[in-house]
PAGU-828259 format. One record per residue: residue number from 1; residue in three letters; y, x, z of N, C-alpha, C in turn. Coordinates in nm, 3 decimals. Example, Ala and Ser with C-alpha at 12.3 -4.5 7.8 and 13.67 -1.06 7.14 Angstrom:
# PAGU-828259
(roba 1, "ALA", (-0.569, 1.319, 0.780), (-0.450, 1.230, 0.780), (-0.330, 1.320, 0.780));
(roba 2, "SER", (-0.225, 1.285, 0.708), (-0.106, 1.367, 0.714), (0.003, 1.290, 0.787));
***
This chain:
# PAGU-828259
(roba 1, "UNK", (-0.117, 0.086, 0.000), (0.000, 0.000, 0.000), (0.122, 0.090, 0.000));
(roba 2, "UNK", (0.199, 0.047, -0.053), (0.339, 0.112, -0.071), (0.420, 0.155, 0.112));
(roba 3, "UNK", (0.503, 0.186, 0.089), (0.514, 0.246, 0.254), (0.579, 0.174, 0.322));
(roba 4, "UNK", (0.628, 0.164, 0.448), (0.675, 0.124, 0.562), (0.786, 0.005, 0.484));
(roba 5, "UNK", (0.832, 0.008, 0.438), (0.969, -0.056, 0.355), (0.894, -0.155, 0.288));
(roba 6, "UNK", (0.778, -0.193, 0.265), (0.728, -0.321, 0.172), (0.638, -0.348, 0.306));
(roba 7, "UNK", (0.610, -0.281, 0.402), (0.523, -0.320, 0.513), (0.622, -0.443, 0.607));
(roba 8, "UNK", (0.734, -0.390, 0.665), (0.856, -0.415, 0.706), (0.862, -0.574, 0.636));
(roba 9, "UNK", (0.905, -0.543, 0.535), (0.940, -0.681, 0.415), (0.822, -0.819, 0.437));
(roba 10, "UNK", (0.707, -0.766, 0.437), (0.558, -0.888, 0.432), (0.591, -0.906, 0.585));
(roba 11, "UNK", (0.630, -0.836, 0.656), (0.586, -0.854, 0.812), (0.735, -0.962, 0.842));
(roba 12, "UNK", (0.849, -0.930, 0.766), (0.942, -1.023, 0.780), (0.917, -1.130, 0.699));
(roba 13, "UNK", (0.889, -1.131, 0.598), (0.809, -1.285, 0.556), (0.716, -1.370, 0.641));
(roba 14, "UNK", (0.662, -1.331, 0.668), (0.546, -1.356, 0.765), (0.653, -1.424, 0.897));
(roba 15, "UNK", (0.687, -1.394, 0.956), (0.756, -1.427, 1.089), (0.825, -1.484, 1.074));
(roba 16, "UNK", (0.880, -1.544, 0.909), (0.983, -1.653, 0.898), (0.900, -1.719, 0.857));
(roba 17, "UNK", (0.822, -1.753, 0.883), (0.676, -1.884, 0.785), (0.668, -1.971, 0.937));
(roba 18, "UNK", (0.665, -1.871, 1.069), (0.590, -1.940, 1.161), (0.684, -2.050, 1.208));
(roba 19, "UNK", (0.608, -2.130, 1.283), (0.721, -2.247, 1.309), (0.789, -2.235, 1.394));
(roba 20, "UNK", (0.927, -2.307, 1.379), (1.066, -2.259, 1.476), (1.023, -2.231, 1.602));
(roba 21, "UNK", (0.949, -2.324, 1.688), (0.914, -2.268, 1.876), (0.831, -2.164, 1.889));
(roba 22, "UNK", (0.774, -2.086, 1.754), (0.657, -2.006, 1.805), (0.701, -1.861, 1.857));
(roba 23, "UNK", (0.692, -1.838, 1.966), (0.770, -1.752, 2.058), (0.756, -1.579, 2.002));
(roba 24, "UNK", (0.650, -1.549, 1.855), (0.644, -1.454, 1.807), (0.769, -1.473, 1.704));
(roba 25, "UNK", (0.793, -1.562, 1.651), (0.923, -1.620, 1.575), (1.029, -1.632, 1.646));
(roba 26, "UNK", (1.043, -1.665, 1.754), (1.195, -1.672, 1.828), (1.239, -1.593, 1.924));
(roba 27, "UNK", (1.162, -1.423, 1.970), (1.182, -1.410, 2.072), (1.154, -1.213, 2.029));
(roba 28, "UNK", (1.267, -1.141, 2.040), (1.299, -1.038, 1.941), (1.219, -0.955, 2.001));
(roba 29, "UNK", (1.183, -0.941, 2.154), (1.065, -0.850, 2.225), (0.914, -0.849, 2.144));
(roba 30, "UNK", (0.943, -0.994, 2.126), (0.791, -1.004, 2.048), (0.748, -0.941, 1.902));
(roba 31, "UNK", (0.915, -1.023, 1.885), (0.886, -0.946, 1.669), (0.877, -0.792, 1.703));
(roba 32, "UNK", (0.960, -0.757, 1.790), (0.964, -0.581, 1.809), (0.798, -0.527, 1.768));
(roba 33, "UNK", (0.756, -0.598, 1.887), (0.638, -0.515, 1.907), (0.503, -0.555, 1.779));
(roba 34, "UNK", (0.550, -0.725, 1.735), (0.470, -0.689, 1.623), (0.524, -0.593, 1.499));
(roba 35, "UNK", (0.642, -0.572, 1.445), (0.686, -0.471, 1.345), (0.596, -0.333, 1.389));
(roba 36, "UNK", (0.640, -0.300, 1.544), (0.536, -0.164, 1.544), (0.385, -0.158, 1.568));
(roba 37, "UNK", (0.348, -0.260, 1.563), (0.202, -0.271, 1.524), (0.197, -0.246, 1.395));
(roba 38, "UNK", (0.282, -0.331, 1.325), (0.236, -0.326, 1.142), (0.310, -0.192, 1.093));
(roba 39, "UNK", (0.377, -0.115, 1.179), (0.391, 0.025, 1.059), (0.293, 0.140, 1.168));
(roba 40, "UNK", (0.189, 0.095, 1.281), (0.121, 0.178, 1.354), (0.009, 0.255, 1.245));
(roba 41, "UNK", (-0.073, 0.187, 1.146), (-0.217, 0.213, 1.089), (-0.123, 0.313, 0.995));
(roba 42, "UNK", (-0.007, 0.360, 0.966), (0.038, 0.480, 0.868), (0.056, 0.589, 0.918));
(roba 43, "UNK", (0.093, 0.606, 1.032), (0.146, 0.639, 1.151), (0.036, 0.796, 1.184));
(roba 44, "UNK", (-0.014, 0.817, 1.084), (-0.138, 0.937, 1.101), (-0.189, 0.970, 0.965));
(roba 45, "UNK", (-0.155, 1.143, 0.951), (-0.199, 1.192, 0.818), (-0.364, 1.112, 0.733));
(roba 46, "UNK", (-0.418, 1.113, 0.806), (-0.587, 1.054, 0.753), (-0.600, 0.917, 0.807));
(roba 47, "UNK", (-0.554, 0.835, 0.669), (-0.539, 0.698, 0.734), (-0.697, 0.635, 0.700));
(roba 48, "UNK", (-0.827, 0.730, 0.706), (-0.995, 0.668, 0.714), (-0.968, 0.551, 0.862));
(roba 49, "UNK", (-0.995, 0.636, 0.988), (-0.993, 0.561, 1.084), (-0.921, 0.442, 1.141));
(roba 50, "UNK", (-0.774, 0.479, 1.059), (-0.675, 0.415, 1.150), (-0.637, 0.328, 1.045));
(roba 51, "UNK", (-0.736, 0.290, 0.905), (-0.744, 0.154, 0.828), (-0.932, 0.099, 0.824));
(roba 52, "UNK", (-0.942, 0.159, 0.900), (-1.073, 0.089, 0.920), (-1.168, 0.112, 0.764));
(roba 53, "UNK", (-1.125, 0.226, 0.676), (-1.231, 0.220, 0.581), (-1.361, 0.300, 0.629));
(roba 54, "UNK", (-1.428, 0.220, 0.506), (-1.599, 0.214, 0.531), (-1.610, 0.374, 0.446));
(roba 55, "UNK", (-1.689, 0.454, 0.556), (-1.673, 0.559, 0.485), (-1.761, 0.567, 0.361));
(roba 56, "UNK", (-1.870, 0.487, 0.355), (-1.926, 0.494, 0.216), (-1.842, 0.491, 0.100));
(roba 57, "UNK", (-1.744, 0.447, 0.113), (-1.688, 0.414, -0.007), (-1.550, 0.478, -0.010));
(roba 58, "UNK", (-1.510, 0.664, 0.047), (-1.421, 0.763, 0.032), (-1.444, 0.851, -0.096));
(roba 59, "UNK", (-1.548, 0.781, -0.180), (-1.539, 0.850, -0.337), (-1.474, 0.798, -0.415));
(roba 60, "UNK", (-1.426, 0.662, -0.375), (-1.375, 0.572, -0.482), (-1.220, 0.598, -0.502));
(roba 61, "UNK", (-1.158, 0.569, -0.622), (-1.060, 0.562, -0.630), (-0.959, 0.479, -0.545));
(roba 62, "UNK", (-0.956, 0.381, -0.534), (-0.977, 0.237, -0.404), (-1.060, 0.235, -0.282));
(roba 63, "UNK", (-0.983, 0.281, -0.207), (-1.093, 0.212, -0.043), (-0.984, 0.153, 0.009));
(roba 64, "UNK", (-0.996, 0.026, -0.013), (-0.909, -0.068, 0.106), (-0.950, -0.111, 0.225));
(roba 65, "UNK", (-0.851, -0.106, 0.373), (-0.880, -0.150, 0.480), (-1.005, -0.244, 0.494));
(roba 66, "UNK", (-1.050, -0.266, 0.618), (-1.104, -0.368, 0.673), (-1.049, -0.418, 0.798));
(roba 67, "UNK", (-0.977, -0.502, 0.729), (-0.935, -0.581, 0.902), (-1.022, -0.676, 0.952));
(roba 68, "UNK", (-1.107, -0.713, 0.880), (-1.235, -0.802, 0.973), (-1.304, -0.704, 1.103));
(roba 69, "UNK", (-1.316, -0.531, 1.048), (-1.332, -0.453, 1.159), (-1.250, -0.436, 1.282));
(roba 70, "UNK", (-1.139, -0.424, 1.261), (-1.033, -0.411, 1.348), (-1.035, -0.507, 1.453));
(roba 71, "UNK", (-1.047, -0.665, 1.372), (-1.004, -0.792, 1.437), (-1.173, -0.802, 1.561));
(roba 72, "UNK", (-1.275, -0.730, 1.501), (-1.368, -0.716, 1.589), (-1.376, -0.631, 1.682));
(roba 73, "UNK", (-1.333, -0.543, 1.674), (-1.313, -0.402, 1.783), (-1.222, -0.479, 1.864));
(roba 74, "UNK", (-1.112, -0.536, 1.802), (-0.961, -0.581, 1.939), (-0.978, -0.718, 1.943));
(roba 75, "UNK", (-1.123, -0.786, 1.981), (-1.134, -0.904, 1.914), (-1.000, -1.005, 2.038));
(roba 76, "UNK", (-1.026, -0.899, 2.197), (-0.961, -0.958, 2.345), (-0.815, -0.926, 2.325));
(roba 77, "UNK", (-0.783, -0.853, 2.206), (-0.638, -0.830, 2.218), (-0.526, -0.902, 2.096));
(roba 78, "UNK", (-0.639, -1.011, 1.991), (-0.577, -1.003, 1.902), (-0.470, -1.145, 1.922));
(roba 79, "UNK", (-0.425, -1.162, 2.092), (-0.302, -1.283, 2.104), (-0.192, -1.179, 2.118));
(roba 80, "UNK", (-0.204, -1.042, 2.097), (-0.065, -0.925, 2.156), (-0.020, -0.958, 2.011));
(roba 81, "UNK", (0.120, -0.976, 2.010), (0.162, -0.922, 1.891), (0.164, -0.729, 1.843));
(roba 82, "UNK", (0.133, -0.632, 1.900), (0.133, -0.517, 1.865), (0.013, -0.505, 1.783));
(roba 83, "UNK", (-0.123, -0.604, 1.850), (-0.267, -0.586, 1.743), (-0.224, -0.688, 1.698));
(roba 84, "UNK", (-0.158, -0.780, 1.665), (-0.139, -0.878, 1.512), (-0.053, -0.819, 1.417));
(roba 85, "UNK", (0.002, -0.705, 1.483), (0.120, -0.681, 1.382), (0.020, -0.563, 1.254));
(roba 86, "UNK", (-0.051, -0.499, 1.363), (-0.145, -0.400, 1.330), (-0.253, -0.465, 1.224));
(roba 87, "UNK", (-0.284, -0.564, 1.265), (-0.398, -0.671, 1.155), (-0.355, -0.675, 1.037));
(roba 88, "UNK", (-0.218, -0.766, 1.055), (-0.125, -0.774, 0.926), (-0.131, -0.682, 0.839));
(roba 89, "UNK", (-0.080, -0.522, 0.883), (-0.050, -0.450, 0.825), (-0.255, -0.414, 0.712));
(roba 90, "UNK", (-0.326, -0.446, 0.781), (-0.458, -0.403, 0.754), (-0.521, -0.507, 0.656));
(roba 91, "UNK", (-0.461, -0.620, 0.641), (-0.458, -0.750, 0.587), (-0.366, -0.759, 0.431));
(roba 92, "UNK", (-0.264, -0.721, 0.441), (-0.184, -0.665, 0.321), (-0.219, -0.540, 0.243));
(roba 93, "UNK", (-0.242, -0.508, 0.292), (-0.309, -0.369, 0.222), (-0.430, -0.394, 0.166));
(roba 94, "UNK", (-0.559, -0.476, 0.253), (-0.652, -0.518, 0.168), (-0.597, -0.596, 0.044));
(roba 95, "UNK", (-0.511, -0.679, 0.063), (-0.461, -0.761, -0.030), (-0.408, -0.698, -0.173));
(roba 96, "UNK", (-0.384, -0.587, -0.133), (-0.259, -0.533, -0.202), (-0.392, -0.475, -0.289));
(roba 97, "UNK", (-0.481, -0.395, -0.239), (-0.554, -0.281, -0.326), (-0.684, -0.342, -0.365));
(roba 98, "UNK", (-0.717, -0.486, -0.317), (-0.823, -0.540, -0.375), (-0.765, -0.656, -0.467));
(roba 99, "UNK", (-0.679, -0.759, -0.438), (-0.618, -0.789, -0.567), (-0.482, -0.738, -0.675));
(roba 100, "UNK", (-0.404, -0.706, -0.618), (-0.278, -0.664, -0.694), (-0.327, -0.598, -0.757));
(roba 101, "UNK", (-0.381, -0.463, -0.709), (-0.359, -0.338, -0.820), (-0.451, -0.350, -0.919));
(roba 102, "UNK", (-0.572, -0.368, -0.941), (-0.655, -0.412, -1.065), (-0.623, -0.523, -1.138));
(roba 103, "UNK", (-0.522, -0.594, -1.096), (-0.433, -0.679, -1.205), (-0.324, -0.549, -1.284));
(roba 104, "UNK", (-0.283, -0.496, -1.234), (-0.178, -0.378, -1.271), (-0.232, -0.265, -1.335));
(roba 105, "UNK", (-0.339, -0.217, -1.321), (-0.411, -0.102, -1.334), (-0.550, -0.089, -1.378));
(roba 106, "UNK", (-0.619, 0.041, -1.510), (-0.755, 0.000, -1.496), (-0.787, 0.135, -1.477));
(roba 107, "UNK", (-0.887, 0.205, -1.419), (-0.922, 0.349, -1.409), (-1.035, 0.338, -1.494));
(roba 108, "UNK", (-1.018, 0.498, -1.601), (-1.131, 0.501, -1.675), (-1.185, 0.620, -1.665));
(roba 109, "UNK", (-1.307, 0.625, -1.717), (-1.366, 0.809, -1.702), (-1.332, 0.870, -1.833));
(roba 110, "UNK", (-1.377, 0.942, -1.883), (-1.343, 1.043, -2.016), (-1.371, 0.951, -2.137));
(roba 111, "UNK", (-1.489, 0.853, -2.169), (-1.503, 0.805, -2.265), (-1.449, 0.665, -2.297));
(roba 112, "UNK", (-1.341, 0.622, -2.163), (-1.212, 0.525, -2.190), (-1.318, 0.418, -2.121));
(roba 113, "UNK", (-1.428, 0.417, -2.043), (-1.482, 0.304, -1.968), (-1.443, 0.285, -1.862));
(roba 114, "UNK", (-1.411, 0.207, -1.756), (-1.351, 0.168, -1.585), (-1.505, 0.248, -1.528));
(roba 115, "UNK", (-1.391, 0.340, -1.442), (-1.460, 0.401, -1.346), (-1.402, 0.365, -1.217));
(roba 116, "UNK", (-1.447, 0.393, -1.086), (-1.449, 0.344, -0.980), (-1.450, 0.501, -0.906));
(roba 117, "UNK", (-1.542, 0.571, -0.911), (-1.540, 0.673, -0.818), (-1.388, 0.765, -0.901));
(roba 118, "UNK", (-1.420, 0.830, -0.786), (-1.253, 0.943, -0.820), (-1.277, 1.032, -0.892));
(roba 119, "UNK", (-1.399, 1.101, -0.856), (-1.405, 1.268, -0.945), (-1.396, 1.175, -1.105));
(roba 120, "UNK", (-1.469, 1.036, -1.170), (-1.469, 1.027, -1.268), (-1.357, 0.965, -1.377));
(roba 121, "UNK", (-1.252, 0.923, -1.273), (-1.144, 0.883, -1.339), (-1.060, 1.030, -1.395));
(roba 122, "UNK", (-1.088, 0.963, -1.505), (-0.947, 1.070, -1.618), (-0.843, 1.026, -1.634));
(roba 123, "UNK", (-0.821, 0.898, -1.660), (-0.697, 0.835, -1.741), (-0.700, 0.710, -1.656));
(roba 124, "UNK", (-0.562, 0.645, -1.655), (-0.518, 0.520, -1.579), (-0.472, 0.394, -1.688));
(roba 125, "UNK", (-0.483, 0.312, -1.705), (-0.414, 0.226, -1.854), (-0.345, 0.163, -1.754));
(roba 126, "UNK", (-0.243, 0.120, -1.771), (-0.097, 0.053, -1.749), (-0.117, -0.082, -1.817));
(roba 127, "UNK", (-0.190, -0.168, -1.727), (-0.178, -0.278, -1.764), (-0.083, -0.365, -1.804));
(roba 128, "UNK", (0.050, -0.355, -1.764), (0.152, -0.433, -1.826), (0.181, -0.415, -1.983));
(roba 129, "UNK", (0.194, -0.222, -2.004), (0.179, -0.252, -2.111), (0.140, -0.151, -2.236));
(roba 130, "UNK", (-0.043, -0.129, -2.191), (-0.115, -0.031, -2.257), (-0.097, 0.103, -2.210));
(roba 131, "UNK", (0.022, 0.156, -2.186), (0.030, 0.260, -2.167), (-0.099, 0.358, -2.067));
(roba 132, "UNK", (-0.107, 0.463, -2.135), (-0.248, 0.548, -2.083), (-0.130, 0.680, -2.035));
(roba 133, "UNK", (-0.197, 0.708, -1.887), (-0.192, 0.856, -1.845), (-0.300, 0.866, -1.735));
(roba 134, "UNK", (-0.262, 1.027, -1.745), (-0.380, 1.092, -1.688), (-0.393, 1.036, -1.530));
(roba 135, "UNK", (-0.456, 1.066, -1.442), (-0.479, 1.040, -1.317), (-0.374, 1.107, -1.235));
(roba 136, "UNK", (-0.332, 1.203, -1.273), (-0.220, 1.301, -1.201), (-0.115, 1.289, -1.207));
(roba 137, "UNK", (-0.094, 1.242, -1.346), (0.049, 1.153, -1.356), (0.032, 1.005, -1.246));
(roba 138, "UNK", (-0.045, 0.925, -1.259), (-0.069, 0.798, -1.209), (-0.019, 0.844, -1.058));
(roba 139, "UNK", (-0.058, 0.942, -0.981), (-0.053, 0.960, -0.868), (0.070, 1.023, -0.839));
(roba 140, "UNK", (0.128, 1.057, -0.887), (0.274, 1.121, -0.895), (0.423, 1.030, -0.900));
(roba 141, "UNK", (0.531, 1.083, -0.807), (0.653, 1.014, -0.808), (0.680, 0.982, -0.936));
(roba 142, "UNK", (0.586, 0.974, -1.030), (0.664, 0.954, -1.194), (0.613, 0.781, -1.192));
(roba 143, "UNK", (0.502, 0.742, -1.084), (0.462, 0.637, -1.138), (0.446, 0.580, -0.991));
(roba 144, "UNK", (0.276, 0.606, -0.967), (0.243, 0.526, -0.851), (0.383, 0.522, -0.735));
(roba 145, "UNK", (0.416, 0.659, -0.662), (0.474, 0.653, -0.582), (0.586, 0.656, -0.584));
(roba 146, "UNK", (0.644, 0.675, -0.732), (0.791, 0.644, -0.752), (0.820, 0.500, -0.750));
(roba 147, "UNK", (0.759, 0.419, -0.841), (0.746, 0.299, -0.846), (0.740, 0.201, -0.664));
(roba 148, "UNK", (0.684, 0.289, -0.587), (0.727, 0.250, -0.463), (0.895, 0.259, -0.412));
(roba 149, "UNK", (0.923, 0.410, -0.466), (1.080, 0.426, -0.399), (1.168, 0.284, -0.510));
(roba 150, "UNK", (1.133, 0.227, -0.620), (1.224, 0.189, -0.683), (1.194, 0.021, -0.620));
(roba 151, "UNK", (1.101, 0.012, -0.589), (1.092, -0.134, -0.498), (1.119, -0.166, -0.356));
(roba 152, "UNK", (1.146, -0.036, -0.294), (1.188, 0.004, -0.196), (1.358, -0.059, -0.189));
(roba 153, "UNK", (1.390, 0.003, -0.273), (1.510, -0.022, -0.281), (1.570, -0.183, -0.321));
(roba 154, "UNK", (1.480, -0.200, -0.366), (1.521, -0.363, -0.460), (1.484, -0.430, -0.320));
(roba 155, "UNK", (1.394, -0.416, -0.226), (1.390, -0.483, -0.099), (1.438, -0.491, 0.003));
(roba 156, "UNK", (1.522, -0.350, -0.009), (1.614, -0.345, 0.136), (1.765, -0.458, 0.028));
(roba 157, "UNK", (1.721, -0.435, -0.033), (1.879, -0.514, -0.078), (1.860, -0.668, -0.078));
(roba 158, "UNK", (1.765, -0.715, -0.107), (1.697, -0.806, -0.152), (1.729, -0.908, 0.029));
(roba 159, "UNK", (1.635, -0.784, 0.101), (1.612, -0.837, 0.270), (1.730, -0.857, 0.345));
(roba 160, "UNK", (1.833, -0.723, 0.317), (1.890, -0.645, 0.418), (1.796, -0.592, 0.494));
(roba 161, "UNK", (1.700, -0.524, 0.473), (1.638, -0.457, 0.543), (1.690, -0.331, 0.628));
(roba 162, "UNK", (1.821, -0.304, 0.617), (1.865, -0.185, 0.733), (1.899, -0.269, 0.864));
(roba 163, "UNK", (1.950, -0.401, 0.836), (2.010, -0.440, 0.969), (1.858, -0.444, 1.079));
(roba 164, "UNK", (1.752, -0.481, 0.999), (1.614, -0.472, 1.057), (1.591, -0.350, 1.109));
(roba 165, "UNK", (1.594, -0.226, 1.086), (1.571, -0.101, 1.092), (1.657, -0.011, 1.190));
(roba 166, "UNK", (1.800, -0.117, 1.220), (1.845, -0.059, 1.362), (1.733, -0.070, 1.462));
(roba 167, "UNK", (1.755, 0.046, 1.569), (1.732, 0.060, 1.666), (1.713, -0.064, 1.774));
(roba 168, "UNK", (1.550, -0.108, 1.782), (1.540, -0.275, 1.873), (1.588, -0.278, 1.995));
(roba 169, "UNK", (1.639, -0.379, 2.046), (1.682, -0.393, 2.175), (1.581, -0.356, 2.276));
(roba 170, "UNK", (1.445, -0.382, 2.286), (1.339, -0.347, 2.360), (1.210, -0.286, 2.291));
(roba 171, "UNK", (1.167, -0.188, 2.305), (1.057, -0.133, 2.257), (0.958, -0.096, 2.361));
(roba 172, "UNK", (0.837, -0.159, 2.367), (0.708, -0.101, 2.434), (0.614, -0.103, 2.323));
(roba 173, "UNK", (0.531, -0.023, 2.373), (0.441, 0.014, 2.316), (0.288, 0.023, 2.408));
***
C-alpha cells in the first residue's frame, strides 16, 4: 500500500462513515489512538511480521497482509481503537494488493506470460494503457513509488490532510 498519507486518508474516511454518537467518531482521544494504530504495521523496516504475511508466499511478487490473523491473535483487544486502527490498516492493504493492483497491473516472465513469483517477473504491462517496463523500472520513483508521492499530494489537498497531521492533543500508546 502506498504510505502513511493514503493510510491517514482511508482511516479518515472510515471515521466519517461511523455514526454521529459513536464515541470512536466523536471523541479525538479515540481517533488519536486509532490513526496510530493504522500507521503502527509500517512502523518497522521488515513489514513480514508486523503485516501478518504468510511466509509461504515471500516469493511472490504480491504478499498481502492477513488481518483475519491479526484479528485472531488480538481477538480480546479488538474493542481498543489502537488494534482497530491497526486492523484497518491490515484490511486496506489486503484490499489494495489483492484487488486494486491486478486491475492496474500484470506481471510477466520473459516469454510475456503472468508470473506471480518474483525471481520470474521481467516486465510489468501498465494496464491503463499497454505500456510495458521492466520490473526495475515498475519498482522505482519513476512509477510504482512515484505514483505514490503524486497521490500523496492530490490527498493532502483533496483532505487537508496537514491540519490532521498536527501534533494530537493526547497521545497514548
Amino acid at each position: 500500500m502506498p504510505g502513511y498519507i493514503l493510510h491517514l486518508t482511508a482511516a479518515h474516511m472510515f471515521l466519517n462513515t461511523l455514526p454521529e454518537g459513536d464515541p470512536l467518531r466523536c471523541r479525538p482521544d479515540l481517533q488519536n489512538d486509532f490513526y496510530i494504530g493504522n500507521l503502527l504495521p509500517d512502523a518497522v523496516g521488515d513489514k513480514t511480521a508486523s503485516h501478518f504475511r504468510n511466509p509461504k508466499y515471500l516469493d511472490r511478487m504480491i504478499v498481502w497482509p492477513r488481518p483475519e490473523e491479526f484479528r485472531r491473535k488480538y481477538a480480546s483487544h479488538m474493542n481498543e481503537p489502537v488494534y482497530l486502527g491497526y486492523y484497518f490498516h491490515l484490511y486496506i492493504d489486503k484490499v489494495f494488493f489483492s484487488e486494486y493492483l491486478p486491475q492496474a497491473v500484470e506481471f510477466l516472465n520473459e516469454n510475456g506470460q503472468p508470473a506471480e513469483l518474483r525471481r520470474d517477473v521481467c516486465s510489468v504491462r501498465i494496464k491503463k494503457n499497454g505500456q510495458m517496463i521492466t520490473r526495475n523500472q515498475y519498482l522505482s520513483e519513476e512509477y510504482y513509488y512515484g505514483d505514490y508521492t503524486k497521490m500523496n499530494t492530490w490527498l493532502c489537498e483533496r483532505y487537508h490532510l496537514p491540519e490532521y497531521l498536527d501534533p494530537p492533543p493526547v497521545i497514548r500508546v
